[in-house]
MMTF fields as JSON, N, C-alpha, C and O atoms, coordinates in Angstrom:
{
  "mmtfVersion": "1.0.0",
  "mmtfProducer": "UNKNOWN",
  "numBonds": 487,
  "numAtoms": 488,
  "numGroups": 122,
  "numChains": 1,
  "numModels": 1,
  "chainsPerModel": [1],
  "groupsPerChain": [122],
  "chainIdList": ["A"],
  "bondAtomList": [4, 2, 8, 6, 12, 10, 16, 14, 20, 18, 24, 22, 28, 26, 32, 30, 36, 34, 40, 38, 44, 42, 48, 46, 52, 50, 56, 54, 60, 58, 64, 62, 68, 66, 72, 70, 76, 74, 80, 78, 84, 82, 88, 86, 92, 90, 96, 94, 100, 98, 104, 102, 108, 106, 112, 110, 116, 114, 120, 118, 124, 122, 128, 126, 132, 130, 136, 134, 140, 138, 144, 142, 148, 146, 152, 150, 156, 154, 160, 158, 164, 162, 168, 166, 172, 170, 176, 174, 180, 178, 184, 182, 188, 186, 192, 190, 196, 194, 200, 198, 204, 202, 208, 206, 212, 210, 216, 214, 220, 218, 224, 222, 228, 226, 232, 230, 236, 234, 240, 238, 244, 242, 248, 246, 252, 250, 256, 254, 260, 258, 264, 262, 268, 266, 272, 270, 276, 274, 280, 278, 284, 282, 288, 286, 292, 290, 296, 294, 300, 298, 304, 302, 308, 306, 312, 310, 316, 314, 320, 318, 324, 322, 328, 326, 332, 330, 336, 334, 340, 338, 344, 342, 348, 346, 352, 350, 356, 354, 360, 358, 364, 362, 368, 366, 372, 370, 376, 374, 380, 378, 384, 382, 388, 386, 392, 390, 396, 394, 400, 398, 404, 402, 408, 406, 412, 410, 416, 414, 420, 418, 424, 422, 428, 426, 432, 430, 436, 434, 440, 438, 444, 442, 448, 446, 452, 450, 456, 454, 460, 458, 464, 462, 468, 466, 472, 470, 476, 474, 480, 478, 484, 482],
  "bondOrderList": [1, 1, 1, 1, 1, 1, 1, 1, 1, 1, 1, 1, 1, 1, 1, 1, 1, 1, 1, 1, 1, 1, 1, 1, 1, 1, 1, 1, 1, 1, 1, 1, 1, 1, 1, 1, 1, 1, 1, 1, 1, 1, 1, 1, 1, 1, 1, 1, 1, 1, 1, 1, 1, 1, 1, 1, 1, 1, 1, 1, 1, 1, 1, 1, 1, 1, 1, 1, 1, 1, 1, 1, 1, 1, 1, 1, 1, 1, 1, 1, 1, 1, 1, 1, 1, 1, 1, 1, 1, 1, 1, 1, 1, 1, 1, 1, 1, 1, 1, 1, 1, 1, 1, 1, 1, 1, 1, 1, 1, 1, 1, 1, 1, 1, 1, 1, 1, 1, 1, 1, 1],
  "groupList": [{"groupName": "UNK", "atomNameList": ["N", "CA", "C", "O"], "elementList": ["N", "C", "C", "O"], "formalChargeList": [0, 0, 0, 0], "bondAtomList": [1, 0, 2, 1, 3, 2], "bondOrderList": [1, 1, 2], "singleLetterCode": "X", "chemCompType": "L-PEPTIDE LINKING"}],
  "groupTypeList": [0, 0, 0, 0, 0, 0, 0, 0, 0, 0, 0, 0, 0, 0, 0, 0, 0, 0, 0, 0, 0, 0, 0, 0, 0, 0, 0, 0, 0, 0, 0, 0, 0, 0, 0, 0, 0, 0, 0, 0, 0, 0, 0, 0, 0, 0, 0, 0, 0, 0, 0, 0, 0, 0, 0, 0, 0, 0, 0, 0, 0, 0, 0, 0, 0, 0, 0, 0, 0, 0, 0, 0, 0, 0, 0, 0, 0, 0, 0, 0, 0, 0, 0, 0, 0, 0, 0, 0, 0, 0, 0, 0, 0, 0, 0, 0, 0, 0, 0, 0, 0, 0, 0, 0, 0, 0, 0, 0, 0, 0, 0, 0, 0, 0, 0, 0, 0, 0, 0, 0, 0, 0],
  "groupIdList": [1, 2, 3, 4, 5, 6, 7, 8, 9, 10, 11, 12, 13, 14, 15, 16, 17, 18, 19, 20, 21, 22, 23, 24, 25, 26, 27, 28, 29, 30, 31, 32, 33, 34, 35, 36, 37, 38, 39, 40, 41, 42, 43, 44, 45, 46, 47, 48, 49, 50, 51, 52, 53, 54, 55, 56, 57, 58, 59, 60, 61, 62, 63, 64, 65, 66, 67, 68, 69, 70, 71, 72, 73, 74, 75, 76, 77, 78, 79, 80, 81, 82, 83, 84, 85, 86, 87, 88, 89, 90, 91, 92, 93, 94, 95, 96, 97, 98, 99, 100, 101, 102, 103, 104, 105, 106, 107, 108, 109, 110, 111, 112, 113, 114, 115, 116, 117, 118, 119, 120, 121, 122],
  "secStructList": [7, 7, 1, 7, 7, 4, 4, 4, 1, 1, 7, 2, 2, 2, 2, 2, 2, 2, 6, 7, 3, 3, 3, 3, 3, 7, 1, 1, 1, 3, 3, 3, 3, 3, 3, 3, 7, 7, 7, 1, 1, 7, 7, 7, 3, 3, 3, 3, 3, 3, 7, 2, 2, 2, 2, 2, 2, 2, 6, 7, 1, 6, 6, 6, 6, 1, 1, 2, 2, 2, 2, 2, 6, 6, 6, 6, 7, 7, 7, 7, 3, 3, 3, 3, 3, 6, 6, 7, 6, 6, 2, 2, 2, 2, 2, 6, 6, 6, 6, 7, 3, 3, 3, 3, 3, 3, 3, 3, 6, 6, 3, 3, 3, 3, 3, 3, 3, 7, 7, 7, 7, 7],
  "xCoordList": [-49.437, -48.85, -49.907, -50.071, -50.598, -51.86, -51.654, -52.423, -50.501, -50.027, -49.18, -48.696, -48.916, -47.776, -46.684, -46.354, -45.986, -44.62, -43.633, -44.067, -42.718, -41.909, -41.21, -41.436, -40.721, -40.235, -40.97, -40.684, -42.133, -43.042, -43.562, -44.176, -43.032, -43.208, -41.298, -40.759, -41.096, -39.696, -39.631, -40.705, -38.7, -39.008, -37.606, -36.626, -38.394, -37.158, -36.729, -35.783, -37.195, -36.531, -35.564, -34.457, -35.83, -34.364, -32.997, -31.774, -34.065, -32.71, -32.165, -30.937, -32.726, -32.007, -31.036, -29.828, -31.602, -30.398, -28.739, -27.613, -29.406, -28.773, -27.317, -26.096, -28.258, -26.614, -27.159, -26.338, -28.081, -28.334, -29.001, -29.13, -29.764, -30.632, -29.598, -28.966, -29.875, -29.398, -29.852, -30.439, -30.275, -30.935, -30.222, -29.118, -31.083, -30.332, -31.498, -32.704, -30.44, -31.434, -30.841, -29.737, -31.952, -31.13, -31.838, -32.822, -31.081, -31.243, -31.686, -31.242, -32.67, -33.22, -34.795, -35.676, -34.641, -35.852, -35.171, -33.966, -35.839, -35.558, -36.288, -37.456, -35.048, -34.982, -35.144, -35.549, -34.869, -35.337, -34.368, -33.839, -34.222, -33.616, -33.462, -34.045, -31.9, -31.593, -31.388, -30.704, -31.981, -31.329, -30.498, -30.839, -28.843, -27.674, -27.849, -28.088, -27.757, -27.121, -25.758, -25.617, -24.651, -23.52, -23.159, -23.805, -22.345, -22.587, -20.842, -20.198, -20.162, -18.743, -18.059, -17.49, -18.237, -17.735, -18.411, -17.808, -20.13, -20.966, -21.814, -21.515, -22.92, -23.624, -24.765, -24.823, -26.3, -27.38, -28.302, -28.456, -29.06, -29.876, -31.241, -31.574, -32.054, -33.064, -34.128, -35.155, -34.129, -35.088, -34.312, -33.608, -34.819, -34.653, -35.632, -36.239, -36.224, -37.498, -37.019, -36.152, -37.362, -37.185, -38.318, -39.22, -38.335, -39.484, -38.787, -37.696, -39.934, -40.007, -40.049, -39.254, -40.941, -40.776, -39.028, -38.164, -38.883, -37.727, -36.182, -35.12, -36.6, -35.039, -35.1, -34.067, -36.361, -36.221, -35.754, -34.979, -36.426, -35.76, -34.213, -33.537, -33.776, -32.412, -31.611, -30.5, -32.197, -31.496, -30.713, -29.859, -31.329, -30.983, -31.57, -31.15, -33.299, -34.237, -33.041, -32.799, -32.471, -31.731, -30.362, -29.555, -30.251, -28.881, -27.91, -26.732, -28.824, -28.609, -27.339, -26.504, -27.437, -26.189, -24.941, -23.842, -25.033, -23.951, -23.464, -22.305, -24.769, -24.772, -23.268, -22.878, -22.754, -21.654, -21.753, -21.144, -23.156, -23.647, -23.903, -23.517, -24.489, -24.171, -23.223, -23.019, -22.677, -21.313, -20.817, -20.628, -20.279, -19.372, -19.904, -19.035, -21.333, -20.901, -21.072, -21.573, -20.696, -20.617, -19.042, -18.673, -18.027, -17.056, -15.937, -15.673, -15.318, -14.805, -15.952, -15.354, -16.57, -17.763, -16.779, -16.021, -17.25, -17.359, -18.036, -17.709, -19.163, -20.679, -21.752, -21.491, -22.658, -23.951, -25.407, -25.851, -25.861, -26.989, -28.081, -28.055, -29.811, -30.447, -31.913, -31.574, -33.057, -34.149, -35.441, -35.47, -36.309, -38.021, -38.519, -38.095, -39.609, -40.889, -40.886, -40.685, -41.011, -40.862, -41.966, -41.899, -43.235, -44.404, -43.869, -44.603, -42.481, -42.199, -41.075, -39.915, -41.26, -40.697, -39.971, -38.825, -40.866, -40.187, -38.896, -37.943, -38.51, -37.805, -36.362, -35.276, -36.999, -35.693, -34.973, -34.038, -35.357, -35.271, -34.309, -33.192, -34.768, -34.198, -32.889, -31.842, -33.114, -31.79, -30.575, -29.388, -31.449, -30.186, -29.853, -28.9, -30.388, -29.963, -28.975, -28.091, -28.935, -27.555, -26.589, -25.833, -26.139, -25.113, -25.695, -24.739, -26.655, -27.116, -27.634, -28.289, -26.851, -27.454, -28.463, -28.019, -29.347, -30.049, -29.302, -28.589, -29.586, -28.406, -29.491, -29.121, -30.57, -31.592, -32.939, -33.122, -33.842, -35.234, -35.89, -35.46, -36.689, -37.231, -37.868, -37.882, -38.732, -39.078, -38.57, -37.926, -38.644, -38.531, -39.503, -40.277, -39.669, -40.675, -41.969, -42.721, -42.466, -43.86, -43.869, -44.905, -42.856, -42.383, -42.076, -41.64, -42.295, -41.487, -40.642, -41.053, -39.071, -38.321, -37.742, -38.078, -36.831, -36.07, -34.718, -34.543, -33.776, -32.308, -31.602, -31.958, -30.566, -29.819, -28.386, -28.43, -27.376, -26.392, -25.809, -26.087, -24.395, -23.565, -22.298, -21.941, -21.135, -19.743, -20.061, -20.992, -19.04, -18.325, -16.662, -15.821, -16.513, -14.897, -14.232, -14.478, -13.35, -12.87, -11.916, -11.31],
  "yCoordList": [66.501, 65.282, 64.365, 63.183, 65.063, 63.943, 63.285, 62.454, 63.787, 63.457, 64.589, 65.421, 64.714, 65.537, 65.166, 63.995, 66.308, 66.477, 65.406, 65.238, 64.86, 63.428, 64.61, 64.191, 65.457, 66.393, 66.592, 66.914, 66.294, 67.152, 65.748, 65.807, 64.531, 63.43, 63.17, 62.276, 64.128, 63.457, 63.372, 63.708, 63.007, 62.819, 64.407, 64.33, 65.662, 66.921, 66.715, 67.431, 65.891, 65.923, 65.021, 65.337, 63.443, 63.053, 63.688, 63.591, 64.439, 65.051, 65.963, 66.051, 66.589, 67.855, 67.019, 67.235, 65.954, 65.421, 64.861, 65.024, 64.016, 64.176, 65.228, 65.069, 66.324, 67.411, 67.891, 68.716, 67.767, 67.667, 68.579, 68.879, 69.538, 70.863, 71.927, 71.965, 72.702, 74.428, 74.837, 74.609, 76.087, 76.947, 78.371, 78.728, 79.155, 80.009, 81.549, 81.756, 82.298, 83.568, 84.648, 84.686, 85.613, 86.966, 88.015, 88.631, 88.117, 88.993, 87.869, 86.722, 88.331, 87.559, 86.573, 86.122, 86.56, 86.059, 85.028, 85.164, 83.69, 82.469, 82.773, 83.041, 82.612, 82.567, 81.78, 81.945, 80.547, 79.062, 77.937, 78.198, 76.769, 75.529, 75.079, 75.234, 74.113, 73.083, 71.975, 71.973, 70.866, 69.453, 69.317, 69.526, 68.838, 67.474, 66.707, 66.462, 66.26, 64.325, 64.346, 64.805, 63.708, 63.942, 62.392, 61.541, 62.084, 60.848, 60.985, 61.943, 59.785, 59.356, 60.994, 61.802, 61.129, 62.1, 63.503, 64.535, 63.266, 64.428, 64.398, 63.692, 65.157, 65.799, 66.257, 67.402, 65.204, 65.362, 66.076, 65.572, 67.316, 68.345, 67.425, 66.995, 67.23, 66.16, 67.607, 67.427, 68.697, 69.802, 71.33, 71.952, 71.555, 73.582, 74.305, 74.542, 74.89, 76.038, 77.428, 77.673, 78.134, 79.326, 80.019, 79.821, 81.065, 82.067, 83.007, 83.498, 82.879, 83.446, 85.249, 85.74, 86.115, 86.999, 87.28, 87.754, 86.922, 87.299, 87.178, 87.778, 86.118, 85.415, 86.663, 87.221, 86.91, 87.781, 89.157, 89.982, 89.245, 91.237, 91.093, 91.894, 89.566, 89.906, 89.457, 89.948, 88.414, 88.876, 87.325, 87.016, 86.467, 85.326, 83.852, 82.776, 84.589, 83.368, 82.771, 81.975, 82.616, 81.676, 81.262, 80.417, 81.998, 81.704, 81.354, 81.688, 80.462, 79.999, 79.287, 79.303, 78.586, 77.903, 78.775, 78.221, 80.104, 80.922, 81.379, 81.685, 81.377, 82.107, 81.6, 80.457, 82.094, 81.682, 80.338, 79.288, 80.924, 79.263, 78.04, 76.93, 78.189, 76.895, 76.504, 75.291, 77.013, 76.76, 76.275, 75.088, 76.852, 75.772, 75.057, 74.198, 74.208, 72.755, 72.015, 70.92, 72.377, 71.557, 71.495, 70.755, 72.286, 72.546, 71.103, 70.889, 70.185, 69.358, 68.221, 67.224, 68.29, 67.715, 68.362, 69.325, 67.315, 67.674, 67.478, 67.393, 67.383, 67.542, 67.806, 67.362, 68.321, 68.214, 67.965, 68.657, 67.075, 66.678, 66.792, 66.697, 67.111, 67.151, 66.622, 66.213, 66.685, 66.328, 67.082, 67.772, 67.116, 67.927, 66.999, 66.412, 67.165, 66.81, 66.903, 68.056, 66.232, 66.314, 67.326, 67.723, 67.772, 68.563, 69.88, 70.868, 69.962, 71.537, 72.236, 72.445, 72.427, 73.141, 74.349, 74.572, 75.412, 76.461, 75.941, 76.43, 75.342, 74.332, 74.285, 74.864, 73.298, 72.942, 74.36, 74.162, 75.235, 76.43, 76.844, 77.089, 76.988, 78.048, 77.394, 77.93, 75.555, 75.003, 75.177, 75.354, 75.039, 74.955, 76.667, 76.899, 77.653, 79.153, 79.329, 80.108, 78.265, 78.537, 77.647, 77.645, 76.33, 75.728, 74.297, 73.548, 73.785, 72.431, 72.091, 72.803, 70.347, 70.277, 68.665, 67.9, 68.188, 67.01, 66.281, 66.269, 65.063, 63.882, 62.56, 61.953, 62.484, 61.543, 62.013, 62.741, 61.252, 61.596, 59.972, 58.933, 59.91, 58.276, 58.561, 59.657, 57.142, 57.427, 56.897, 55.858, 57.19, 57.45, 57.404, 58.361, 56.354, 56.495, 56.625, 56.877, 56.534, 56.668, 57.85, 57.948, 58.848, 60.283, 59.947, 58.818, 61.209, 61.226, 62.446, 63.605, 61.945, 62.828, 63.548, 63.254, 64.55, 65.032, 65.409, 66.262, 64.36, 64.523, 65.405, 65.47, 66.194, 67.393, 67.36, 66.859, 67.85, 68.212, 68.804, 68.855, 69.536, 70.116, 69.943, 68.818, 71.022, 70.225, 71.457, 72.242, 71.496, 72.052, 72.398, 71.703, 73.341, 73.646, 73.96, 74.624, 73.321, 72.413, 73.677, 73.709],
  "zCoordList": [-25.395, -24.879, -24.279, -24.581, -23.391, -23.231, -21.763, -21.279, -21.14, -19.975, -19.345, -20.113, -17.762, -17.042, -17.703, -17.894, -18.138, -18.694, -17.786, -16.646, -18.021, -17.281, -16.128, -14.993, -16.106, -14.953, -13.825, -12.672, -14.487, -13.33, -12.23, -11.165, -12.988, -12.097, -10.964, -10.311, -11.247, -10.661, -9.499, -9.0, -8.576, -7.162, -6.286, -5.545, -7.013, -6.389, -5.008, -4.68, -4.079, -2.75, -2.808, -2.373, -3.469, -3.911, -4.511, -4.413, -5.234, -6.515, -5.56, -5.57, -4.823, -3.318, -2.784, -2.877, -2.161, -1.45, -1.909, -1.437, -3.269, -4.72, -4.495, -4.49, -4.327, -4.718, -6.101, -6.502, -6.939, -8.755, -8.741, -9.928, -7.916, -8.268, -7.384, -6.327, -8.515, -8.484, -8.64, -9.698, -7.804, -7.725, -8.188, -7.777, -9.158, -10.194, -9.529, -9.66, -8.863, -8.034, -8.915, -9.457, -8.927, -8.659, -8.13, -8.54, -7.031, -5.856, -4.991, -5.054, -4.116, -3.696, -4.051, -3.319, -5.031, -6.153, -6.512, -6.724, -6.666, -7.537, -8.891, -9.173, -9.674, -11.09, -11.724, -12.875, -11.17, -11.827, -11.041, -9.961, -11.665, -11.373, -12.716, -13.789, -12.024, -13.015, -12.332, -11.308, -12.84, -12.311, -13.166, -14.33, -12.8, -13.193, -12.671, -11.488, -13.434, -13.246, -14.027, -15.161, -13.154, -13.972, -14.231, -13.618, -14.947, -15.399, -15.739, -15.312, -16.633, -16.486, -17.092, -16.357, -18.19, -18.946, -19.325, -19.62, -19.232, -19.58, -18.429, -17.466, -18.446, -17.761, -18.123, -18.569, -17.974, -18.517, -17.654, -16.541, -17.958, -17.625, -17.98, -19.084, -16.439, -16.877, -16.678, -17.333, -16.092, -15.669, -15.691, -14.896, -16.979, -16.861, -16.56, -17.604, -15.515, -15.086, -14.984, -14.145, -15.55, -15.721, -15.741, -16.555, -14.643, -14.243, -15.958, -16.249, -16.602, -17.818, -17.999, -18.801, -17.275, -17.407, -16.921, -17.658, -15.773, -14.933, -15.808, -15.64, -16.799, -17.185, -18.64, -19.011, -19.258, -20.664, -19.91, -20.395, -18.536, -17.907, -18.354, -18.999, -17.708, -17.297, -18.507, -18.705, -19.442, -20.838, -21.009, -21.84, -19.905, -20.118, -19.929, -19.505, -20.705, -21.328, -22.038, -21.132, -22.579, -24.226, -23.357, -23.747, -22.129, -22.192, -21.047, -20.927, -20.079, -18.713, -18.532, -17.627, -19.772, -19.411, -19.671, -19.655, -19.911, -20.363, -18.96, -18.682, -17.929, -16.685, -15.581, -15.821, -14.856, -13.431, -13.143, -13.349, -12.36, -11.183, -12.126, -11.76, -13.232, -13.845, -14.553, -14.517, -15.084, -15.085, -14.54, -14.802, -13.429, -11.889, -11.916, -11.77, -12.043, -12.101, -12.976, -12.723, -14.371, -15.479, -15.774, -16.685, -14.999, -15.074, -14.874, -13.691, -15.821, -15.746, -16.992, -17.398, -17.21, -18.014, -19.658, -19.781, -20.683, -21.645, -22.577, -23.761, -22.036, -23.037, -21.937, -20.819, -22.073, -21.798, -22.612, -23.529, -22.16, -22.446, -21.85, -20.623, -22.765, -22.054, -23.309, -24.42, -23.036, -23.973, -23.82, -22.801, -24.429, -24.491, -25.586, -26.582, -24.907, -26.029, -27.496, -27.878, -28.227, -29.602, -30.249, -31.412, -29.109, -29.715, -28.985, -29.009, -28.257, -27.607, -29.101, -28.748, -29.982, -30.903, -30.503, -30.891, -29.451, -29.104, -28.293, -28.9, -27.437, -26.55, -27.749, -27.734, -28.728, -29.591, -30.557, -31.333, -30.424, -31.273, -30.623, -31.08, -29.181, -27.977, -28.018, -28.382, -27.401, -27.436, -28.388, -28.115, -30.034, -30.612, -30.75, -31.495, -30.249, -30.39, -29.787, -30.146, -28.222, -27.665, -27.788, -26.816, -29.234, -29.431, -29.013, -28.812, -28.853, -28.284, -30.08, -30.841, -30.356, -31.429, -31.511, -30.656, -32.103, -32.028, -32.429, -33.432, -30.927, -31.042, -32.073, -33.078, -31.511, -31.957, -31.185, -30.21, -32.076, -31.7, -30.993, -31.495, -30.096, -29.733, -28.756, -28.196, -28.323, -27.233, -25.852, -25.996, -24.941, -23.549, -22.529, -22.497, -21.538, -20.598, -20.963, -20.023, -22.027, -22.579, -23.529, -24.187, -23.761, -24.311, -25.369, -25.593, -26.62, -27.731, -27.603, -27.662, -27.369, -27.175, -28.215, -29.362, -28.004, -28.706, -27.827, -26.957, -28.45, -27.158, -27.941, -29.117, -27.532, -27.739, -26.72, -25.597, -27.184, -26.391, -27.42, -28.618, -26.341, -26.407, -26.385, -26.037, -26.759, -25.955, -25.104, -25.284, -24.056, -23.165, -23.304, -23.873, -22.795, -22.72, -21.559, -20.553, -21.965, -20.097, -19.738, -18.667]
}
């Protein structure tokens, strides 16, 4: 890319206050985060981090959004959306492994994206 990934510029103490980051534990270990942004009808995932060894132990690298806690709050949403880098290939693989399909490709903020969503079931 040639630049910090657009996430890694975001402003997370806004997004805290926000209400839009979740924090995804298990036990007492952070497992990762998700930012929402929920919007009229769907619900766009601008940041997925996942402590990588931790999420393949527990069997849900591919499949976070399958998890409880995120769930509850996509719950009333009927789509989710989210995007990666058009040069993260592993990213779009993973996505569409768990039902996310490519909406369009463009750019964004200086980015060549790749947008993706889902439905949801209400």
């Amino acid at each position: 890319m040639g630049k910090p990934p657009g996430p890694m510029l975001d402003d997370y103490a806004a997004r805290v206050l926000e209400g839009a980051v979740w924090v995804i534990e298990e036990g007492s270990v952070i497992a990762g985060i998700i930012v929402l942004l929920p919007a009229t009808d769907l619900i766009c995932s601008s940041t997925i981090s996942l402590s990588l060894p931790l999420a393949r132990a527990q069997g849900w690298a591919g499949g976070y959004s399958h998890s409880r806690r995120p769930r509850q709050c996509v719950r009333g949403y009927c789509e989710i959306r989210l995007y990666t880098h058009q040069t993260m290939v592993e990213n779009q693989r993973l996505y569409a492994s768990i039902g996310y399909k490519e909406t369009v490709r463009g750019t964004e903020a200086g980015y060549d994206r790749v947008f993706m969503g889902k439905q949801l079931r209400r």
